[in-house]
C-alpha positions in Angstrom: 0.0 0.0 0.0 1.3 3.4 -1.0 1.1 6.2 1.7 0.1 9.7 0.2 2.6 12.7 0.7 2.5 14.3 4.2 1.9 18.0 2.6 -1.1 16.4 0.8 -2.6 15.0 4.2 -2.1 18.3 5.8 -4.2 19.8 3.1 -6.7 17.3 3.5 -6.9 17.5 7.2 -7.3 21.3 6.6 -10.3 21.1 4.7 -12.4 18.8 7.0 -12.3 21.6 9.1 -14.4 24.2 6.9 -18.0 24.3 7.3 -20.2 22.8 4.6 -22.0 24.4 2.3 -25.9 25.1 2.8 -27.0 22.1 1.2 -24.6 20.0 3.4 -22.0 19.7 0.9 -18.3 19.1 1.6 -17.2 21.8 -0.7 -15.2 25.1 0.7 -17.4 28.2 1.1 -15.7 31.7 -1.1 -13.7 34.3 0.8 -14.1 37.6 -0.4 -11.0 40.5 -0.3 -11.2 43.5 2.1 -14.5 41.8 4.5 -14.1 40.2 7.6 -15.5 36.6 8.6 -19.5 38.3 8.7 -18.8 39.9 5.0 -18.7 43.4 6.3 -16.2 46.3 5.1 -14.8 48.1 8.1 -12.5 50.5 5.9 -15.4 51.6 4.2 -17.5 52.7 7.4 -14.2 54.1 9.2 -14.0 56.4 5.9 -17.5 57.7 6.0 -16.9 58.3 9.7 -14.4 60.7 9.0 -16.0 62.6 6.1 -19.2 63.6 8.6 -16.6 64.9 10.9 -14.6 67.3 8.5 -18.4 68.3 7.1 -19.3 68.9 10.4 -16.4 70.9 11.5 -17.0 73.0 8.3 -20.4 73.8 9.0 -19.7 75.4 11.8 -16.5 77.4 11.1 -18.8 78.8 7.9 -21.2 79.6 10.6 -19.2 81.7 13.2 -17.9 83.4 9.8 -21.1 84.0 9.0 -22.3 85.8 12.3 -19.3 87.6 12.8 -19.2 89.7 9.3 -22.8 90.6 10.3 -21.9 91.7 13.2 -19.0 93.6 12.2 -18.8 97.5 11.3 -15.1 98.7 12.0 -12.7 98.0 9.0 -9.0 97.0 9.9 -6.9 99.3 10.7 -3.9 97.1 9.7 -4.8 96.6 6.1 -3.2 97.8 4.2 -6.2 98.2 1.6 -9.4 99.4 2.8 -12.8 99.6 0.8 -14.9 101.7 2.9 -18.4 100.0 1.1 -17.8 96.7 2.8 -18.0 96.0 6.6 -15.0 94.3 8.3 -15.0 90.6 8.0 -11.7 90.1 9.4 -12.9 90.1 13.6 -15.8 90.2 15.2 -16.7 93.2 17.0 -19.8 93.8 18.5 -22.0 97.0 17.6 -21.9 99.8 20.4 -24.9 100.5 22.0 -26.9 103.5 20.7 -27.4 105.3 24.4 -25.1 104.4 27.5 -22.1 103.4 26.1 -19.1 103.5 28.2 -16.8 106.1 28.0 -13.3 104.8 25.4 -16.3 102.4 23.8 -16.0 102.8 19.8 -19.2 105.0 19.4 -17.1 107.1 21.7 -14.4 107.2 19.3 -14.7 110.5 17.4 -11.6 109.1 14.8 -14.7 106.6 13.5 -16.4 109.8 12.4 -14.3 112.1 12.3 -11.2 111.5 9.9 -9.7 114.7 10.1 -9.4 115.3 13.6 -6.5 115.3 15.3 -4.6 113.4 18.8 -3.3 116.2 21.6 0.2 115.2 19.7 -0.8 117.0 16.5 -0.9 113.3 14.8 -4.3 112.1 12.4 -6.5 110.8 15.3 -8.1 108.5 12.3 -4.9 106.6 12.8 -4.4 106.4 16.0 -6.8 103.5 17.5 -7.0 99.9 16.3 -9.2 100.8 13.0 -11.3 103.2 11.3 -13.5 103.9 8.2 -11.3 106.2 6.7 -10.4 106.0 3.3 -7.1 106.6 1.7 -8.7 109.7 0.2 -9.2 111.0 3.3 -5.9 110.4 4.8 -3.3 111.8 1.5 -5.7 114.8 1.7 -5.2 115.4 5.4 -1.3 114.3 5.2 -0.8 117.1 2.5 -2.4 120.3 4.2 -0.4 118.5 7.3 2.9 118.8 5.1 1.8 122.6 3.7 1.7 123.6 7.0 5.2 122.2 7.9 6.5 123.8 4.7 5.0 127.1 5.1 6.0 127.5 9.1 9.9 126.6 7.5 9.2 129.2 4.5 8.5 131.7 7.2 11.4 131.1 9.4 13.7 130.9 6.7 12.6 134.4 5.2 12.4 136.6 8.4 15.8 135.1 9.1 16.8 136.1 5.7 14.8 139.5 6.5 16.8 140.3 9.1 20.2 139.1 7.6 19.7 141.6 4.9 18.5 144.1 7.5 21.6 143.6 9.5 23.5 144.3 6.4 21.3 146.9 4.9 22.2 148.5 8.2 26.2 148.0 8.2 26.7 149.2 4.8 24.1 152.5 5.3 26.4 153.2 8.3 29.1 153.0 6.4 28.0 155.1 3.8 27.1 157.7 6.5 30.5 157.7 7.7 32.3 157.7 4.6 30.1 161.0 3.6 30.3 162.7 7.1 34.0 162.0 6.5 34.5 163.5 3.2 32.3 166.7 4.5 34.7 167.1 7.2 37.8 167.0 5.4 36.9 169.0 2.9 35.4 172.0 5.6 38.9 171.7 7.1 40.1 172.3 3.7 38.3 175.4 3.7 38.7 176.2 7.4 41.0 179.4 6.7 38.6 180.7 4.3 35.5 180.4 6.9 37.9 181.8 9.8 38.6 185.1 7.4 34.6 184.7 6.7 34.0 184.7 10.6 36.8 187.6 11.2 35.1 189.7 9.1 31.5 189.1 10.0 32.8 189.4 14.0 34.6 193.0 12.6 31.2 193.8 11.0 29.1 193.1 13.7 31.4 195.1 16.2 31.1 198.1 13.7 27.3 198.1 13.8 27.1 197.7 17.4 29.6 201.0 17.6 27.0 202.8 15.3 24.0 201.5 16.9 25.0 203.1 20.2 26.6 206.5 18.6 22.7 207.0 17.0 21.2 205.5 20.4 22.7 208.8 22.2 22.8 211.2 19.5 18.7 210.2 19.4 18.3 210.2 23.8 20.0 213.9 23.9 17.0 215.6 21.2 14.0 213.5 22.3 12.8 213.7 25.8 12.7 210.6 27.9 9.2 211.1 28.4 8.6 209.7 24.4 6.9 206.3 25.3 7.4 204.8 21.4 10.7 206.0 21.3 12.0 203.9 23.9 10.2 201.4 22.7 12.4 201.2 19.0 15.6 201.8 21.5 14.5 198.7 23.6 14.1 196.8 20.0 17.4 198.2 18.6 19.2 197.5 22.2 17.8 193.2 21.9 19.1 193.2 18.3 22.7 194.7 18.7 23.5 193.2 22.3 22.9 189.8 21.8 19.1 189.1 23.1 18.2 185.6 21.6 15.2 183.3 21.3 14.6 179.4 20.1 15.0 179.2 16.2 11.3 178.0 16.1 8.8 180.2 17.8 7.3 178.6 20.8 4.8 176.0 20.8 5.4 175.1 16.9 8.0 172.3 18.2 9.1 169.7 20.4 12.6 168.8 21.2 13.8 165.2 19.5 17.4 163.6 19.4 19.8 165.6 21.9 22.9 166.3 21.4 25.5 163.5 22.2 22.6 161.0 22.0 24.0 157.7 20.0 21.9 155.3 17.5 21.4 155.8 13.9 24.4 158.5 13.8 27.6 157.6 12.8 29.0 158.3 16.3 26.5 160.1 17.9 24.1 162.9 17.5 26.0 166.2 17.0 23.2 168.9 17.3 19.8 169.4 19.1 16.9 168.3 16.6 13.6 170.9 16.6 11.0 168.5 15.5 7.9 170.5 14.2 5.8 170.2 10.2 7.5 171.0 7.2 7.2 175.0 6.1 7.1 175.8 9.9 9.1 179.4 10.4 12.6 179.6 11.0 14.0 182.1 12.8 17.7 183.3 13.8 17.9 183.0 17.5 20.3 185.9 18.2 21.8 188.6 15.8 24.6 187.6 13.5 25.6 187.9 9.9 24.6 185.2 7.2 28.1 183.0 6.4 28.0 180.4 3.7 26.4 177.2 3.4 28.2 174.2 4.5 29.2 171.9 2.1 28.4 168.8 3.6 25.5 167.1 1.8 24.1 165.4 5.2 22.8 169.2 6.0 21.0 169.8 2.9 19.4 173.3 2.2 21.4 175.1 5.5 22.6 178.3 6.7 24.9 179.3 9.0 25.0 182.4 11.1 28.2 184.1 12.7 27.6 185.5 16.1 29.6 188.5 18.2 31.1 186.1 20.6 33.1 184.4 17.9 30.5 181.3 17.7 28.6 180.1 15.1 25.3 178.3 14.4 24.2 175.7 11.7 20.6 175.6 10.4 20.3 171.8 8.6 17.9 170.1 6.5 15.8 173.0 5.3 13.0 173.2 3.0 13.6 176.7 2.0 16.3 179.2 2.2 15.1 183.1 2.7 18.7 184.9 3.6 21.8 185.2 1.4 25.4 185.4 3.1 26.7 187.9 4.0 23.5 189.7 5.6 23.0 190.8 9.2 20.2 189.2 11.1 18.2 190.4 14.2 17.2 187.8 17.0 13.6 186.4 15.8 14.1 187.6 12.1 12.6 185.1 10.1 15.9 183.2 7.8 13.9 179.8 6.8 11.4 177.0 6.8 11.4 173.3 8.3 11.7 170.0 6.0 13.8 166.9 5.3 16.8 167.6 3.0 19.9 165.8 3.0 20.4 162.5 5.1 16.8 163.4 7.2 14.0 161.0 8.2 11.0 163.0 8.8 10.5 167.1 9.3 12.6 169.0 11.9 15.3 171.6 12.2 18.9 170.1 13.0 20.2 172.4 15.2 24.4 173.1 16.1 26.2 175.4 17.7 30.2 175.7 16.9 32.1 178.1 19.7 34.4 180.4 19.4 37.9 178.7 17.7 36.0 176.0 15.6 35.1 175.7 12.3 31.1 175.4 11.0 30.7 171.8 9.1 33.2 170.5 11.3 30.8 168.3 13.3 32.5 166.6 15.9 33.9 170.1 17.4 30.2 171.5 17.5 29.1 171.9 21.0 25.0 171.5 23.2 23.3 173.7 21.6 20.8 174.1 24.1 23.5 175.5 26.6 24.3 178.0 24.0 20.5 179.4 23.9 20.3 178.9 27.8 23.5 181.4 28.0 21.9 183.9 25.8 18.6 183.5 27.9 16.3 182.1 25.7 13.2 180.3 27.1 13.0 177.0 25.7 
């Protein structure tokens, strides 16, 4: 007897083991793939399992997305685009109540509404809190009037510096040019100093003559008519002021007020050299004490000017005239009307420039004229 293979008996051993068919057959029932021993698919139901899930969790993200751009009314500040027709759907901010709100709520915000006010700090108070509905418009127009300001405060700064840099030197070189010219004046009346010191000696030599003749007539006139002649002591009285020196201010009182002083300093090119008689152009000058009529200085600061010789070897200078009404060489009485007031030569505004040049000096020469006022004081004028 021949014994089968022991592989072949495992085999057959192995399939006396598997249950018979429905009709009580010994044959081997099908297996199918991928189903477990009760013909189910659990991959397939693990699958669909997972697909609910992620449809679930989708629903509700879609939902809170929803809600939350309803909800929503303040647009990003941090975008850097911002369409002001659409609400904010990028958080979810809740809509301030109408009446109550707290105080720093949004409704009390007045950026929100209000793009074009500004923080305490100057900045655009539209940019200043977490978001607003302010367009891009709105902020380049603000910006610019922001930067026109700026622009315009530096254009003003930079020309009232330049205003008074050009001032300062506007100032310097008119200075100069008063010195240079008050210079030139000067040398050229010491060039002429011996001429107007024979021009004094001989308007001192006059004035002594007429004084001599004055007082000859004065007592030839006392010994025919009696004493007791009321109007002719009054022409001796007037004839007596004129020849011995009575004196007055060179504008009649009340038409005047004094200005610069002599010795004052400022706008001179040293200082002030005369006493200025500040009163409307065309107001009378007079001579304040007898003298003869010299010639004009030739220094072009005085303009129209005259100057008057006096007995005690002094001389006075009349500047910045607006008419002339003596001629040199002509003797003056105290009050005697020689001129008008105005603004010639280096002058800012009406007056009479007043000097007085004692006894030894030389008329023009400016810086050896002396107070005029103590001159007029000495002669006992009332000013």
């Amino acid at each position: 007897m021949k014994i089968a293979p022991t592989h072949w008996r495992e085999k057959s051993q192995q399939n006396t083991h598997l249950p018979s068919t429905p009709g009580g057959g010994d044959a081997a029932q099908s297996h199918t793939p991928f189903t477990d021993q009760h013909g189910e698919h659990p991959h397939a139901r693990r699958g669909i399992a997972a697909v609910a899930v992620a449809a679930l969790g989708l629903i509700s993200v879609g939902g809170i997305w929803i809600n939350s751009s309803a909800h929503s009314s303040v647009t990003n500040g941090n975008s850097m685009m911002v369409d002001t027709t659409r609400p904010d759907d990028s958080k979810a901010i809740p809509e301030p109540q109408a009446a109550g709100a707290r105080p720093g709520s949004v409704s009390d915000d007045k950026s929100l509404t209000n793009p074009t006010a500004h923080t305490k700090d100057g900045g655009l108070a539209a940019l200043d809190g977490h978001g607003s509905t302010v367009s891009r418009s709105a902020v380049r127009t603000e910006l610019d009037r922001a930067m026109n300001r700026s622009m315009s405060a530096q254009r003003h700064e930079s020309m009232t510096h330049s205003t008074k840099d050009v001032m300062g030197s506007a100032t310097e070189v008119s200075e100069k040019v008063r010195a240079d010219e008050l210079d030139a004046a000067i040398k050229d009346v010491r060039a002429n100093a011996a001429k107007i010191a024979a021009e004094k000696k001989a308007a001192e030599k006059r004035m002594r003559e007429e004084a001599a003749r004055q007082k000859q007539q004065q007592a030839a006139d006392k010994s025919k008519t009696p004493a007791t002649d009321g109007k002719k002591a009054d022409d001796d009285a007037a004839t007596s002021v004129a020849t011995s020196g009575g004196a007055t201010t060179p504008i009649p009182a009340g038409m005047y007020h004094i200005g610069a002083r002599f010795g004052e300093v400022g706008s001179w090119a040293r200082y002030h050299t005369g006493t200025d008689f500040v009163a409307s152009c065309g107001t009378p000058v007079v001579a304040a004490t007898s003298g003869i009529v010299g010639q004009p200085t030739g220094g072009s600061w005085a303009g129209n000017n005259i100057v008057i010789h006096h007995a005690n070897g002094g001389s006075t200078l009349h500047a910045h005239l607006s008419s002339v009404d003596v001629h040199p060489g002509q003797a003056v009485k105290a009050g005697q009307h020689i001129g008008a007031v105005g603004e010639t030569g280096r002058a800012f505004g009406c007056h009479l420039h007043y000097e007085y040049y004692p006894a030894g000096t030389t008329p023009g020469d400016v810086y050896s004229a002396k107070d005029a006022l103590g001159f007029l004081r000495s002669l006992g004028a009332k000013l």
